[in-house]
Biopython code that builds the backbone (N, CA, C, O; Angstrom):
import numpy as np
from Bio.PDB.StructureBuilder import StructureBuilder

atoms = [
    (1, "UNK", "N", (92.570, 148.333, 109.727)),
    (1, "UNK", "CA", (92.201, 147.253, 108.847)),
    (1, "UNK", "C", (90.725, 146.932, 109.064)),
    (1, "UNK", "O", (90.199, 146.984, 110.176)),
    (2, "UNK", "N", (90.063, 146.585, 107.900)),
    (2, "UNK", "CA", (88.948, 146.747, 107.934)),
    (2, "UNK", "C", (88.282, 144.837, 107.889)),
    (2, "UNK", "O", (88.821, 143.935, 107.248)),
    (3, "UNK", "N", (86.827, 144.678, 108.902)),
    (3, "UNK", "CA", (87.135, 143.322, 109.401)),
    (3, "UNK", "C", (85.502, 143.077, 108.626)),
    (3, "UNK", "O", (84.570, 143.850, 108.848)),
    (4, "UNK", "N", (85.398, 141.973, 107.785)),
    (4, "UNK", "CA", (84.433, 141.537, 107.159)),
    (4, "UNK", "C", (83.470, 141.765, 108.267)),
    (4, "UNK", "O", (83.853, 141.634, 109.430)),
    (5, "UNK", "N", (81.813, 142.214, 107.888)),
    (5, "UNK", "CA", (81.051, 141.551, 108.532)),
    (5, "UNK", "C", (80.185, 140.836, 108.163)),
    (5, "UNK", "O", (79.988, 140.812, 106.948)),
    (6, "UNK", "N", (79.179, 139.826, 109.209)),
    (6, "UNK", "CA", (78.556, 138.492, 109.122)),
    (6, "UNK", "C", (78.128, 138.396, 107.813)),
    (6, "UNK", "O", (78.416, 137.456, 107.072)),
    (7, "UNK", "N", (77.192, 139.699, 107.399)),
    (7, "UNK", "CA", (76.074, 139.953, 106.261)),
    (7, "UNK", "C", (77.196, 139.785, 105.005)),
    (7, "UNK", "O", (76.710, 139.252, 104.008)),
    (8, "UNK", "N", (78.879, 140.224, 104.882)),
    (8, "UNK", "CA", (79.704, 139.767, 104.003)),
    (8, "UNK", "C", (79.681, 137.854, 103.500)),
    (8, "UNK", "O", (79.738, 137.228, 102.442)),
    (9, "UNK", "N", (79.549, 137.472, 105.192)),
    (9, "UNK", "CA", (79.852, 136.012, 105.119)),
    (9, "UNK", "C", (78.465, 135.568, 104.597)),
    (9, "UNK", "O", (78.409, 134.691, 103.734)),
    (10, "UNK", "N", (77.593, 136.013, 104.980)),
    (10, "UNK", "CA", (75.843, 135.551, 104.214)),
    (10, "UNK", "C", (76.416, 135.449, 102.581)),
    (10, "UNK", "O", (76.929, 134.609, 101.841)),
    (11, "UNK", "N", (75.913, 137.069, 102.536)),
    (11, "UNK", "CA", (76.206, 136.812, 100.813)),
    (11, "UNK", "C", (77.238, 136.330, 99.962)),
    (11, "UNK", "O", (77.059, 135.873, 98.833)),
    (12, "UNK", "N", (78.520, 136.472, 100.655)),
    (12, "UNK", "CA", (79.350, 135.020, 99.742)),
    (12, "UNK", "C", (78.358, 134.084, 100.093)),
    (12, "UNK", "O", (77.531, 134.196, 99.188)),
    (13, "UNK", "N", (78.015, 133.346, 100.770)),
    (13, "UNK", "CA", (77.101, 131.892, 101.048)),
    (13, "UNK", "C", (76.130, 131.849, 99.409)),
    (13, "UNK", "O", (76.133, 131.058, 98.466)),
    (14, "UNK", "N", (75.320, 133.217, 99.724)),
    (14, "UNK", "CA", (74.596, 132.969, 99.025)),
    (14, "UNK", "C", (74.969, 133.324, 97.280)),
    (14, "UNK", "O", (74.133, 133.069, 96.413)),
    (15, "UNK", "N", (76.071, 133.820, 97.006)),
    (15, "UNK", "CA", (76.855, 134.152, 95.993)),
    (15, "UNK", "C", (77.346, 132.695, 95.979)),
    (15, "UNK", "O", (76.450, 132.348, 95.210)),
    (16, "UNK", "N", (78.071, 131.473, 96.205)),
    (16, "UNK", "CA", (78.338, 130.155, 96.383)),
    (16, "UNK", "C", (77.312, 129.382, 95.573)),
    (16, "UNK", "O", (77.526, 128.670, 94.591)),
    (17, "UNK", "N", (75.954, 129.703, 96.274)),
    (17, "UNK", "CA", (74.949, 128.923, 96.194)),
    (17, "UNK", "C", (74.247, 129.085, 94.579)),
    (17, "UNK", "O", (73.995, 128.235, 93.726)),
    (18, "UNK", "N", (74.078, 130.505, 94.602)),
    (18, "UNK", "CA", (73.479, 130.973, 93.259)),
    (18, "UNK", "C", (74.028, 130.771, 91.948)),
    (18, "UNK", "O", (73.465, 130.670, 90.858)),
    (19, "UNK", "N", (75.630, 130.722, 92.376)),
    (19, "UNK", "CA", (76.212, 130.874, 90.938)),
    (19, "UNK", "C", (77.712, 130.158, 90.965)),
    (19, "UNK", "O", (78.763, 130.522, 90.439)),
    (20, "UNK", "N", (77.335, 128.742, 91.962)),
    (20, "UNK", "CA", (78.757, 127.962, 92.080)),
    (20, "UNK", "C", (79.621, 128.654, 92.024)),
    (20, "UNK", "O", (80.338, 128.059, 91.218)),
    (21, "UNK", "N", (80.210, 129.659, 92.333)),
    (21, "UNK", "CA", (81.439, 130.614, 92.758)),
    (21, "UNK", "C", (82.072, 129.951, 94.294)),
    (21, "UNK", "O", (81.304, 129.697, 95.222)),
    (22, "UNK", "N", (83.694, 129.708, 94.395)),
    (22, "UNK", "CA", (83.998, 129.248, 94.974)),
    (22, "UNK", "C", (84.090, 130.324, 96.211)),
    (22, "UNK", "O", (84.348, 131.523, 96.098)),
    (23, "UNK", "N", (83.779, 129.505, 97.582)),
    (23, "UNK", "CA", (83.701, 130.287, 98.532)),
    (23, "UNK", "C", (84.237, 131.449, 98.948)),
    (23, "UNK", "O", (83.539, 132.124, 99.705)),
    (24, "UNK", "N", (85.663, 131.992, 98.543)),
    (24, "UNK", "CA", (86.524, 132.375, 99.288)),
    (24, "UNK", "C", (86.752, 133.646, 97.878)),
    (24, "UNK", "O", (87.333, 134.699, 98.142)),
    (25, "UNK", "N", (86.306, 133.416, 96.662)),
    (25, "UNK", "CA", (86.133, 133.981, 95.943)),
    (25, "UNK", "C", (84.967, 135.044, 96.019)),
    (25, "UNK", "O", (85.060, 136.265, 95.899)),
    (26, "UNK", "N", (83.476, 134.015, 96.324)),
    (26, "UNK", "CA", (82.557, 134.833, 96.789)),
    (26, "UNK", "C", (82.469, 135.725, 98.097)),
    (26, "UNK", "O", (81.591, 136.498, 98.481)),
    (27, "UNK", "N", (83.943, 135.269, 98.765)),
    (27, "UNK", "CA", (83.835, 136.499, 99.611)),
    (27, "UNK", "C", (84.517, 138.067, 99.431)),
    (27, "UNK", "O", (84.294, 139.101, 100.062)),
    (28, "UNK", "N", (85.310, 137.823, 98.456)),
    (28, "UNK", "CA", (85.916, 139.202, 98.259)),
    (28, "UNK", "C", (85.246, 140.110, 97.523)),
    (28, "UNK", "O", (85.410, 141.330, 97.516)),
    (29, "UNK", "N", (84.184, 139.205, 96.664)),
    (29, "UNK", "CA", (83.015, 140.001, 95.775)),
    (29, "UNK", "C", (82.092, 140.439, 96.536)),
    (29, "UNK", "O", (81.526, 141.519, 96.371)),
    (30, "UNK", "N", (81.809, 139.463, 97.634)),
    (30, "UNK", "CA", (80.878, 140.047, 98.489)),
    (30, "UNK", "C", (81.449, 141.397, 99.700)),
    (30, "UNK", "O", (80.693, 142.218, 100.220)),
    (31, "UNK", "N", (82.730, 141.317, 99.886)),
    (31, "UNK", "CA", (83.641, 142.367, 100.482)),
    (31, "UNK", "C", (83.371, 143.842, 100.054)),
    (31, "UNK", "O", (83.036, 144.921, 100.542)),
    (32, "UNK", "N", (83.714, 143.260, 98.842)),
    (32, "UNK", "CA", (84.038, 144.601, 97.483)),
    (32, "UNK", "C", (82.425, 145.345, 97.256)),
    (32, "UNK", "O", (82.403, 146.501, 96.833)),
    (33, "UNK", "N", (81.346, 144.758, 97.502)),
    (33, "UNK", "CA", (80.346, 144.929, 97.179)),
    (33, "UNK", "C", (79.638, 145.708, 98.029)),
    (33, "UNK", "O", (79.025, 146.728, 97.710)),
    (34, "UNK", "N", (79.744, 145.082, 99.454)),
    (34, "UNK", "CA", (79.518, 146.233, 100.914)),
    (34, "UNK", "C", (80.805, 147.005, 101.212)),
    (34, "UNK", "O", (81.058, 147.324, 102.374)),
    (35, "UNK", "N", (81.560, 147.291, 100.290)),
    (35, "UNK", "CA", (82.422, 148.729, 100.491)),
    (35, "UNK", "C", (81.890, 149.276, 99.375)),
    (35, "UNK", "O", (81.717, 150.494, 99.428)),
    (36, "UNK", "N", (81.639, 148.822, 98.565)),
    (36, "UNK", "CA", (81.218, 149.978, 97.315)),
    (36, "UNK", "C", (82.176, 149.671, 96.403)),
    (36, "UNK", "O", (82.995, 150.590, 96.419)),
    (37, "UNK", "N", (82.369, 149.145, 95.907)),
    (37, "UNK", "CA", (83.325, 148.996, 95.037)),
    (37, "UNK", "C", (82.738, 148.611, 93.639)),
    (37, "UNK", "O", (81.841, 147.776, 93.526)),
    (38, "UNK", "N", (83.349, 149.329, 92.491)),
    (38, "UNK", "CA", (82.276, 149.152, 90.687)),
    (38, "UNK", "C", (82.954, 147.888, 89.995)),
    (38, "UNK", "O", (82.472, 147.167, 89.121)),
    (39, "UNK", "N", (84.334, 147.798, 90.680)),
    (39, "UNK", "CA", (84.810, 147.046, 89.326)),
    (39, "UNK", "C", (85.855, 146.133, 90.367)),
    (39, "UNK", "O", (86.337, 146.664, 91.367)),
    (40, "UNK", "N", (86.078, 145.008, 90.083)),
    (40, "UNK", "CA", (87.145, 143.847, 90.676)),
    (40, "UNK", "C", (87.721, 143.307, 90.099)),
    (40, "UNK", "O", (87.217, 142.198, 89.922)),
    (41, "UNK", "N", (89.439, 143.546, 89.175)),
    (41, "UNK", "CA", (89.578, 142.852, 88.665)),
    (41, "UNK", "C", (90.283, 141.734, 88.986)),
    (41, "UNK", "O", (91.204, 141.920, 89.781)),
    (42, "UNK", "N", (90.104, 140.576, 88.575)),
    (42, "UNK", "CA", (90.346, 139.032, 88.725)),
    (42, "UNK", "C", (90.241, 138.428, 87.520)),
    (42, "UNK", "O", (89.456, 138.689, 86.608)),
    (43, "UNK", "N", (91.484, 137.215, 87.603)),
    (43, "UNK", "CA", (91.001, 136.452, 86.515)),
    (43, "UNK", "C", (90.069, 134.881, 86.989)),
    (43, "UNK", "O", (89.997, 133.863, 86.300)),
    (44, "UNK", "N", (89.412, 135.126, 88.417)),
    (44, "UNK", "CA", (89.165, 133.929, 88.528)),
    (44, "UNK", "C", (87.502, 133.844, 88.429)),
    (44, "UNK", "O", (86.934, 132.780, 88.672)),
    (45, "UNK", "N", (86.782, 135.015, 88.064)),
    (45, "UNK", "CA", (85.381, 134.926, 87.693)),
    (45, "UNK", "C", (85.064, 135.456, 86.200)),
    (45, "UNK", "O", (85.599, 136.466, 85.743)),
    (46, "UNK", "N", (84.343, 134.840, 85.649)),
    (46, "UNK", "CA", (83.756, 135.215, 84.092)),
    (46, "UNK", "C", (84.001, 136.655, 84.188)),
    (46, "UNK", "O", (83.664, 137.336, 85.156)),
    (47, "UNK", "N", (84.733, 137.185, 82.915)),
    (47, "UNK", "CA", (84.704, 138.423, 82.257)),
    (47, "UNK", "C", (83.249, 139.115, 82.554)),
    (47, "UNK", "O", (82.261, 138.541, 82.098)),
    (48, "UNK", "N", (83.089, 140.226, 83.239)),
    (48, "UNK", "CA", (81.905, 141.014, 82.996)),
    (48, "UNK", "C", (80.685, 140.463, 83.869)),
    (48, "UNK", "O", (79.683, 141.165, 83.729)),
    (49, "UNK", "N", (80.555, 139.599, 84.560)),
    (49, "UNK", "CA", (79.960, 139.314, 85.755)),
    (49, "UNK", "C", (79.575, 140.712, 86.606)),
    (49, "UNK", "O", (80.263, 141.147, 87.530)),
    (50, "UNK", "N", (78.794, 141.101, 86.293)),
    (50, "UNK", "CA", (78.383, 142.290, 87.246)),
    (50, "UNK", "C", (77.140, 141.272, 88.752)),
    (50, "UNK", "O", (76.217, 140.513, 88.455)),
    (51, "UNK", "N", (77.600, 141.655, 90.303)),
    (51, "UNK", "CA", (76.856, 141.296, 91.229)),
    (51, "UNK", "C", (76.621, 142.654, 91.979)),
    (51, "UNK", "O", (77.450, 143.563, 91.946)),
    (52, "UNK", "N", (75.764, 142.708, 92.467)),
    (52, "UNK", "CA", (75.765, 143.962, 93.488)),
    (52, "UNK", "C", (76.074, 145.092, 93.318)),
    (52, "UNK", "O", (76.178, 145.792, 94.325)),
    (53, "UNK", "N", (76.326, 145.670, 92.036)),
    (53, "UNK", "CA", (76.902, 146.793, 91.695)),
    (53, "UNK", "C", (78.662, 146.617, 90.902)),
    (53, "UNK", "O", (79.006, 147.321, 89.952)),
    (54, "UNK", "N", (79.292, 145.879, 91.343)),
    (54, "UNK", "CA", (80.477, 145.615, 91.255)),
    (54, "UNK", "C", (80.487, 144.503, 89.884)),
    (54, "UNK", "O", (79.896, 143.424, 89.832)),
    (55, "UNK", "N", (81.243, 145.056, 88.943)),
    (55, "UNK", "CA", (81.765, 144.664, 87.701)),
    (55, "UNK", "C", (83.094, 143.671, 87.742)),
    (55, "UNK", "O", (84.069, 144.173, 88.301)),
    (56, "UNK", "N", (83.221, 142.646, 87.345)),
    (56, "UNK", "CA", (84.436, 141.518, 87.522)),
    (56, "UNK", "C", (85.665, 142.042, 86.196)),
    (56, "UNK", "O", (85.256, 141.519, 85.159)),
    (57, "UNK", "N", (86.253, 142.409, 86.060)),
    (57, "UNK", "CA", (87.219, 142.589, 84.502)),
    (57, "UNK", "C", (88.668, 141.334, 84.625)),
    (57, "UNK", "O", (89.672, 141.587, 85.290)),
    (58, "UNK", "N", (88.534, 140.399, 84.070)),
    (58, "UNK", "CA", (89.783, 139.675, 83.798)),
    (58, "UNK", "C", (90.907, 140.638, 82.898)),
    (58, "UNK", "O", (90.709, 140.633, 81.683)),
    (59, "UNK", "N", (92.047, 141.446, 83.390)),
    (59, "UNK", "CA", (92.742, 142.418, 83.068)),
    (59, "UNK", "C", (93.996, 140.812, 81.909)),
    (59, "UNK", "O", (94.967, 140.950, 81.166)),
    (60, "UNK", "N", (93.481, 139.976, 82.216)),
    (60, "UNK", "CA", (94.683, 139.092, 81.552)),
    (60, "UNK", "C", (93.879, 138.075, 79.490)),
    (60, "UNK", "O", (94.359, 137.227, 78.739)),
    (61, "UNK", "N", (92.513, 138.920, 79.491)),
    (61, "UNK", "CA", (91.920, 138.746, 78.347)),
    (61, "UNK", "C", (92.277, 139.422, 76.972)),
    (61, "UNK", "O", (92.160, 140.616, 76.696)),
    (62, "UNK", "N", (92.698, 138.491, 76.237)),
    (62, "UNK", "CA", (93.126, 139.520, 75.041)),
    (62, "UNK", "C", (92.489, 140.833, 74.920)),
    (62, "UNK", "O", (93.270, 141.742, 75.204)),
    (63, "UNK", "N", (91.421, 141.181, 74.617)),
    (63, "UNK", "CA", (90.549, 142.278, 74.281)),
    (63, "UNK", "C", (89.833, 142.751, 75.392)),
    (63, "UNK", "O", (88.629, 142.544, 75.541)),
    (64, "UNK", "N", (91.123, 143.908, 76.833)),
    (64, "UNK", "CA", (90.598, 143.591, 78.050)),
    (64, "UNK", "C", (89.134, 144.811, 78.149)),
    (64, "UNK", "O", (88.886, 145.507, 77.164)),
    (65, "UNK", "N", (88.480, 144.897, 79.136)),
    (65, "UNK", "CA", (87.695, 145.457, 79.210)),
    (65, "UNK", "C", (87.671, 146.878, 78.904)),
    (65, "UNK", "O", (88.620, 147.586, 79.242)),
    (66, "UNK", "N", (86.320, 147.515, 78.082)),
    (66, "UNK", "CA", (86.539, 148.895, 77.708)),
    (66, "UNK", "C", (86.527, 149.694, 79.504)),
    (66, "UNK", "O", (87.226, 150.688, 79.702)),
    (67, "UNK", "N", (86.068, 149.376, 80.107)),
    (67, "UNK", "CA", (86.005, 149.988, 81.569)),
    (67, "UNK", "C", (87.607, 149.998, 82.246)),
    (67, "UNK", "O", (88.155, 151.043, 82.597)),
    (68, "UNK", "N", (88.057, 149.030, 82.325)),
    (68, "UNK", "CA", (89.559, 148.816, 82.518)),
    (68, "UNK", "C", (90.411, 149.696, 82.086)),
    (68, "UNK", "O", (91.231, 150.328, 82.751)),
    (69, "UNK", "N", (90.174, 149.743, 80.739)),
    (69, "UNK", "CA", (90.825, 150.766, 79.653)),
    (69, "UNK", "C", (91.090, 151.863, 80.537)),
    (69, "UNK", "O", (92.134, 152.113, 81.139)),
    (70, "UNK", "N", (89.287, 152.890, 80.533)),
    (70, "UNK", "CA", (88.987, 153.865, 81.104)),
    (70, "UNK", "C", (89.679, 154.449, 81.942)),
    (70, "UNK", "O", (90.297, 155.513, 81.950)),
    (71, "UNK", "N", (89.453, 153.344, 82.915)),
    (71, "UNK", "CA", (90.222, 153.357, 84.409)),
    (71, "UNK", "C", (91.924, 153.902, 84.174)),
    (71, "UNK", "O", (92.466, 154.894, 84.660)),
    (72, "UNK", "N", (92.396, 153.040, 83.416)),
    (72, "UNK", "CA", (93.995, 153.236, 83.090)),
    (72, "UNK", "C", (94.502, 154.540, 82.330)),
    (72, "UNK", "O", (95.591, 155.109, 82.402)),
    (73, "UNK", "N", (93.350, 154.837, 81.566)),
    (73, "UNK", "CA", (93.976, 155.971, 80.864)),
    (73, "UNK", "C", (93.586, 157.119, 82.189)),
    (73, "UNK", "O", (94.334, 158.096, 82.154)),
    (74, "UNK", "N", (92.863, 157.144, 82.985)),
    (74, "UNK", "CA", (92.318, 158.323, 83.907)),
    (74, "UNK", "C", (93.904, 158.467, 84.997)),
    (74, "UNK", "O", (94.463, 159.556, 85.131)),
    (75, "UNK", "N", (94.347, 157.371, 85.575)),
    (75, "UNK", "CA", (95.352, 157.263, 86.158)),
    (75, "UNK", "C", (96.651, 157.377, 85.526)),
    (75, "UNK", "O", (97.679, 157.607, 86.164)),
    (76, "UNK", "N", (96.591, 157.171, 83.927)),
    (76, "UNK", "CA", (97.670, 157.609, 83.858)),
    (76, "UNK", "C", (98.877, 155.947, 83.833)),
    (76, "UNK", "O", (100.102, 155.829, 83.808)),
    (77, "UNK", "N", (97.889, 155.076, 83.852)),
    (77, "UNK", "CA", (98.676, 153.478, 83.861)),
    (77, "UNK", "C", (98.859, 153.341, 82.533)),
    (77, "UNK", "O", (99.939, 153.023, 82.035)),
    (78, "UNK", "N", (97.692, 153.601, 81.818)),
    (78, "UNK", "CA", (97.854, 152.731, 80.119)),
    (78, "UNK", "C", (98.216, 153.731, 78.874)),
    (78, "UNK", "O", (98.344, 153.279, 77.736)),
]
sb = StructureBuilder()
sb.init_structure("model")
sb.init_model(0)
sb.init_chain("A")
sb.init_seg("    ")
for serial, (resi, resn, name, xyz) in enumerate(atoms, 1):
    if name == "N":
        sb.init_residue(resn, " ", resi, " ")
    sb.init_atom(name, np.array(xyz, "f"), 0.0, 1.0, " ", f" {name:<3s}", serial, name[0])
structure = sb.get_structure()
């Protein structure tokens, strides 16, 4: 299991600060962001919020993201 580090807990701080994102929120973006990660989906940050590389997709929006899509038809989900 893989254990946040400090520079995770910075940039949620500063992900908090910049863009009122609730703490605990800004930490999984900030998680997702120092693993590498393109896309997060959640419905608890604005549709299409790109930070750090990492793309936000609310999968619960009528007209969900063309990237989402992508993703689903490659796997074989949608």
């Amino acid at each position: 299991m893989a254990v946040s580090a400090w520079q995770d807990f910075q940039a949620a701080l500063d992900l908090t600060v910049d863009h009122q994102t609730p703490y605990w929120d800004a930490l999984i973006l900030a998680v997702a962001a120092s693993h590498g990660c393109r896309l997060l989906i959640s419905e608890d940050f604005q549709e299409g919020f790109t930070w750090r590389g990492v793309t936000v997709v609310n999968p619960f929006i009528d007209s969900p993201s063309a990237l989402l899509g992508r993703l689903l038809t490659r796997t074989g989900a949608g």
